[in-house]
PAGU-369103 format. One record per residue: residue number from 1; x, y, z of N, C-alpha, C in turn. Coordinates in pm, 1 decimal, padded with zeros to 6 digits, m for minus. Example, Ala and Ser with C-alpha at 12.3 -4.5 7.8 and 13.67 -1.06 7.14 Angstrom:
<rs>
resi | n_px | n_py | n_pz | ca_px | ca_py | ca_pz | c_px | c_py | c_pz
1 | 01319.0 | m00569.0 | 00780.0 | 01230.0 | m00450.0 | 00780.0 | 01320.0 | m00330.0 | 00780.0
2 | 01285.0 | m00225.0 | 00708.0 | 01367.0 | m00106.0 | 00714.0 | 01290.0 | 00003.0 | 00787.0
</rs>
This chain:
<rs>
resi | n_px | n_py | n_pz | ca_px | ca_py | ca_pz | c_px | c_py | c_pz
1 | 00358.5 | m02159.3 | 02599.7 | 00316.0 | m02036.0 | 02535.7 | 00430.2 | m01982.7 | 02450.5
2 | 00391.4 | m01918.3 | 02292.7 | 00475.7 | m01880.3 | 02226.6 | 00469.9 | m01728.1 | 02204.7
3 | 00611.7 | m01660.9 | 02195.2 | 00601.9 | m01531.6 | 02177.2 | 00679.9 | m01508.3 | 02016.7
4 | 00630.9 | m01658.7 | 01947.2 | 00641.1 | m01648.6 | 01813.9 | 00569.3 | m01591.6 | 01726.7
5 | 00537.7 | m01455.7 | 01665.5 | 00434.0 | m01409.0 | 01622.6 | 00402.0 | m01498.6 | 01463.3
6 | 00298.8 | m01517.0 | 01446.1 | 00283.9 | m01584.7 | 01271.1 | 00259.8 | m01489.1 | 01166.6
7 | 00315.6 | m01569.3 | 01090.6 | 00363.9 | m01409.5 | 00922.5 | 00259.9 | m01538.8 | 00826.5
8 | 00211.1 | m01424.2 | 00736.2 | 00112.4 | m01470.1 | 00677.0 | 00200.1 | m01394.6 | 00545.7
9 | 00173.5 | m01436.2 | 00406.0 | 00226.0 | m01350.8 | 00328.4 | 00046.9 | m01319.6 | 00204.6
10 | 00154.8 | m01177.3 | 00157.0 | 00069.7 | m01100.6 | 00058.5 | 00014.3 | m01257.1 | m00025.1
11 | m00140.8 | m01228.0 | m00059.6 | m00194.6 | m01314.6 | m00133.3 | m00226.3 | m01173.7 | m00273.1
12 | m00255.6 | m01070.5 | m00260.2 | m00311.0 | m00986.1 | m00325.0 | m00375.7 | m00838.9 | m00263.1
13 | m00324.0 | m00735.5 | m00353.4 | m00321.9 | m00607.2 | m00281.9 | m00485.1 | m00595.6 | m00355.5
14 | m00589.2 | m00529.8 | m00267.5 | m00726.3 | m00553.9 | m00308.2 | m00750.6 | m00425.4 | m00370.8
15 | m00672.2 | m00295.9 | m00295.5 | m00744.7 | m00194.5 | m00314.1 | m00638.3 | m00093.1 | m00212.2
16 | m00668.0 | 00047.2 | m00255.7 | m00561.2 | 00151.1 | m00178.6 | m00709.8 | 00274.4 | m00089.0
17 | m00667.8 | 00360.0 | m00023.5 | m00731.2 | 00443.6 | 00024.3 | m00640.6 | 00573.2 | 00036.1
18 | m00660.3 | 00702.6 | 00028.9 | m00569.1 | 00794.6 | 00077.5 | m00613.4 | 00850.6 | 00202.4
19 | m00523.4 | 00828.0 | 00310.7 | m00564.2 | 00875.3 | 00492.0 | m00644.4 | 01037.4 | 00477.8
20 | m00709.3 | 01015.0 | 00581.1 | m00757.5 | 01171.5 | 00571.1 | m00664.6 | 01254.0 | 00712.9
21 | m00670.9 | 01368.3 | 00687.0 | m00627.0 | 01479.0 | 00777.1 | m00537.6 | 01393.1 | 00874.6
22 | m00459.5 | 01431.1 | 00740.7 | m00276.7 | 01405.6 | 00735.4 | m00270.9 | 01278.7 | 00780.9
23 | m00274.2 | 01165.1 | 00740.5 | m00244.5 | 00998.7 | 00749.8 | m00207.3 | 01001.0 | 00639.1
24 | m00113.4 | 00886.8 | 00640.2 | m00087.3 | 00829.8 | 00568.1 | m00195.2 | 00660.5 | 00476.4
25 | m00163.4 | 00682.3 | 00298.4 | m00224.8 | 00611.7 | 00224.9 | m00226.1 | 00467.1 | 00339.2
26 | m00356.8 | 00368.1 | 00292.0 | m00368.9 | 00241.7 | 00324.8 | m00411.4 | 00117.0 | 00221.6
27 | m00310.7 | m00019.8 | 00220.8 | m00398.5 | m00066.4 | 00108.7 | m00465.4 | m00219.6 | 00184.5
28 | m00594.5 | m00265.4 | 00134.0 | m00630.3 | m00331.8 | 00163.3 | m00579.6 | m00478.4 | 00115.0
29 | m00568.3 | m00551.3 | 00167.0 | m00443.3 | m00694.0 | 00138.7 | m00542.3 | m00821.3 | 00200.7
30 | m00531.3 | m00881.0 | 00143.3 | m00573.6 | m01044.4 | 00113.4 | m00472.7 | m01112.6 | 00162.9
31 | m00448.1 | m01215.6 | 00258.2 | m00342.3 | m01305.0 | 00317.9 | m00341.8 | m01449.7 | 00277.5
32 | m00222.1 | m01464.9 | 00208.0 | m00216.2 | m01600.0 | 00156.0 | m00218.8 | m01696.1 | 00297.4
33 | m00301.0 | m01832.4 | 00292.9 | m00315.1 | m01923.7 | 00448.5 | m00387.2 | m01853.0 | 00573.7
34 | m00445.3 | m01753.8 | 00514.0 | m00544.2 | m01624.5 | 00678.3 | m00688.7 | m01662.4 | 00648.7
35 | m00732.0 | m01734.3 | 00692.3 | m00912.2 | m01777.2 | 00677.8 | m00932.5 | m01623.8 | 00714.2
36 | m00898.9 | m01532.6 | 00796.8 | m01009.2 | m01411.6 | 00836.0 | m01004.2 | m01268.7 | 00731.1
37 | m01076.0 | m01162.9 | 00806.8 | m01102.8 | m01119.4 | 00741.6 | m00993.9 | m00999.5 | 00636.2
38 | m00975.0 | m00995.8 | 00488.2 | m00902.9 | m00865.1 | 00482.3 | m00874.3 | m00759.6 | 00530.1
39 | m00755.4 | m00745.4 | 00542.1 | m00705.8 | m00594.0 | 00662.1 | m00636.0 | m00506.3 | 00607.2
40 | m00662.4 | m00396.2 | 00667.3 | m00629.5 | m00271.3 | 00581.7 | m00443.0 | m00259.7 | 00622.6
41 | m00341.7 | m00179.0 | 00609.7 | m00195.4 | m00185.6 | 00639.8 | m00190.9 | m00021.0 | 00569.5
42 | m00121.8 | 00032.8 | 00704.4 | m00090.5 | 00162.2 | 00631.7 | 00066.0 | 00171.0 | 00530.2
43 | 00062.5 | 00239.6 | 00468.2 | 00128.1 | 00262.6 | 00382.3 | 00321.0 | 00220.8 | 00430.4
44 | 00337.6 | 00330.3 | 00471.2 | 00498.7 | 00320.3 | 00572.2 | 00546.1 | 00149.6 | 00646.3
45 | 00435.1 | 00076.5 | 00708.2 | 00462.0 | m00045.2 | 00731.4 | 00499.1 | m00114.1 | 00649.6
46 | 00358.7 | m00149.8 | 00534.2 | 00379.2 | m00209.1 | 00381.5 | 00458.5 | m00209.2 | 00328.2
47 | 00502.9 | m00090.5 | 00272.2 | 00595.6 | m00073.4 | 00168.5 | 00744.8 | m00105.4 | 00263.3
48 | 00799.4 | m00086.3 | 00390.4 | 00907.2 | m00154.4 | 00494.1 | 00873.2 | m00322.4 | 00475.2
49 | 00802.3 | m00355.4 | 00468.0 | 00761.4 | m00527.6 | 00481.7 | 00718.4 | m00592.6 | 00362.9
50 | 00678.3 | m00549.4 | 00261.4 | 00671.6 | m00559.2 | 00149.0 | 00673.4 | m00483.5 | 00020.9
51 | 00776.0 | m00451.0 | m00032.0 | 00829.8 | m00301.1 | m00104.8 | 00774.9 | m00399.7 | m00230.1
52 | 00798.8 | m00529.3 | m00257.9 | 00767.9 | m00544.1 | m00413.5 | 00615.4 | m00549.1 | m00430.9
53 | 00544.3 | m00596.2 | m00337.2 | 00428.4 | m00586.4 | m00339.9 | 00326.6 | m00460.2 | m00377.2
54 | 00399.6 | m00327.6 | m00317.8 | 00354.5 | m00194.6 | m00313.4 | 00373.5 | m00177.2 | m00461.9
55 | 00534.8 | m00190.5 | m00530.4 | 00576.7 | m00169.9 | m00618.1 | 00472.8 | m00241.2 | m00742.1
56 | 00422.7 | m00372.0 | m00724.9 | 00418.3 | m00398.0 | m00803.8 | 00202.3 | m00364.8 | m00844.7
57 | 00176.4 | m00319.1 | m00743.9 | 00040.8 | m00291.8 | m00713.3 | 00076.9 | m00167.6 | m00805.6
58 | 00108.8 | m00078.9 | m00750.7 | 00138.0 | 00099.3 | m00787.3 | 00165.7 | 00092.7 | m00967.4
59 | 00270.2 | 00005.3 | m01000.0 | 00266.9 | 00011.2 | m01142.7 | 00153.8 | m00063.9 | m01236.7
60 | 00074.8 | m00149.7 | m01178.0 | m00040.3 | m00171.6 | m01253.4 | m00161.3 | m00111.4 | m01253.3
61 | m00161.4 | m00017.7 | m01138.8 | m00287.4 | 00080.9 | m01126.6 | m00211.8 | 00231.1 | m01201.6
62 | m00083.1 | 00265.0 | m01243.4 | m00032.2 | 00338.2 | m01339.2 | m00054.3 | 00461.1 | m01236.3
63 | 00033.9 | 00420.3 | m01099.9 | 00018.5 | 00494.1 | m00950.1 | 00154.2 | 00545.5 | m00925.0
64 | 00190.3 | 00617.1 | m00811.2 | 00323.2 | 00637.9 | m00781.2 | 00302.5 | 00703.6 | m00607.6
65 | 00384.7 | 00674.9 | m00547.8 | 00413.9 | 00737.2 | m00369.9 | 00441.7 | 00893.3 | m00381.0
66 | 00357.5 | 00962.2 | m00320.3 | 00416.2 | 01138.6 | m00290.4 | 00375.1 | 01172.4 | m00164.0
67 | 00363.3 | 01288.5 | m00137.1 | 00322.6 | 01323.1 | 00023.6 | 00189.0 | 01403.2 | m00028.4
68 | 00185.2 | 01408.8 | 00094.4 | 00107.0 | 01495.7 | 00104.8 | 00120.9 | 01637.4 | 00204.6
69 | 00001.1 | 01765.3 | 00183.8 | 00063.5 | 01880.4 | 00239.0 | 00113.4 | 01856.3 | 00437.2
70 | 00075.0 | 01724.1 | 00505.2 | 00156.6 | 01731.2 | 00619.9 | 00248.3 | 01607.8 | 00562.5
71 | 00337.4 | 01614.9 | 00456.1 | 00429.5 | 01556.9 | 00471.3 | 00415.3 | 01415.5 | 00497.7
72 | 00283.5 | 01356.1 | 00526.5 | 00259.7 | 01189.7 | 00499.5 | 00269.3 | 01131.8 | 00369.7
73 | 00318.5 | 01008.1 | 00337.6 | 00282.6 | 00925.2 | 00233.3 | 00147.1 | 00916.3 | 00152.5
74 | 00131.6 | 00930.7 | 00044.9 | 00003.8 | 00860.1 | 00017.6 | 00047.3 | 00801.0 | m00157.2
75 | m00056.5 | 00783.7 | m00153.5 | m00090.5 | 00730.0 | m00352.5 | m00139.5 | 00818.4 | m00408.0
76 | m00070.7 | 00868.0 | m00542.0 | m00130.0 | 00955.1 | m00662.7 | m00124.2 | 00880.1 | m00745.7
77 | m00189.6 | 00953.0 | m00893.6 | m00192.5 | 00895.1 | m01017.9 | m00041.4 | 00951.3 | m01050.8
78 | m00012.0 | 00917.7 | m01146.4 | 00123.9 | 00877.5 | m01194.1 | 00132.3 | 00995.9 | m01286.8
79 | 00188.9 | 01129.1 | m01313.2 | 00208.8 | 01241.3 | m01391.4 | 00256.0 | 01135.6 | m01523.6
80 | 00157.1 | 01238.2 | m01594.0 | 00179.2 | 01235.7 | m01751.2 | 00252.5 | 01343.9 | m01794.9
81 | 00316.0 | 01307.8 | m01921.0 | 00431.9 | 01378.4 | m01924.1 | 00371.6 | 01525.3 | m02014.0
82 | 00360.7 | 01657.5 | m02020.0 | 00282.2 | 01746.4 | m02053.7 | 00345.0 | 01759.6 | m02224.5
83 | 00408.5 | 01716.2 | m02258.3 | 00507.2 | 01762.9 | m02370.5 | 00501.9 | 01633.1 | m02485.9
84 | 00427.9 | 01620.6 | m02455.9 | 00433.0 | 01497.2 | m02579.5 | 00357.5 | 01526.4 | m02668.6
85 | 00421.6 | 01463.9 | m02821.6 | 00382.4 | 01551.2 | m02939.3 | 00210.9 | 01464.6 | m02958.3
</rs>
């Protein structure tokens, strides 16, 4: 018996959610070599275990990390800048 756990890596970030009453954001992830089913990963794990992945999801959906009012993580849209001519 092994108390080797198996690591599967990011195949593709599918999709994000923002937690309700105060959780933190979740994104749904595709596992490169995982026959089962897509699983959701909250935010704080993810981005600790895979920061380029988050990173690189967040800048193609034109996204960015903030809190929220209890101070959890989530996903916003990305402020536009108000001052542009």
């Amino acid at each position: 018996m092994s108390d080797v756990e198996e690591q599967f890596f990011v195949k593709e970030v599918l999709r994000h959610k923002n937690g309700r009453r105060g959780k933190s954001s979740e994104f749904l992830v595709k596992w490169e070599g995982y026959d089962g089913e897509d699983s959701w990963v909250p935010l704080p794990r993810f981005f600790k275990d895979c920061p380029e992945e988050v990173q690189e999801y967040l800048e193609k959906n034109n996204l960015e990390m903030c809190r929220n009012r209890s101070g959890k993580q989530i996903i916003c849209p990305k402020e536009t800048p108000k001052n542009l001519p």
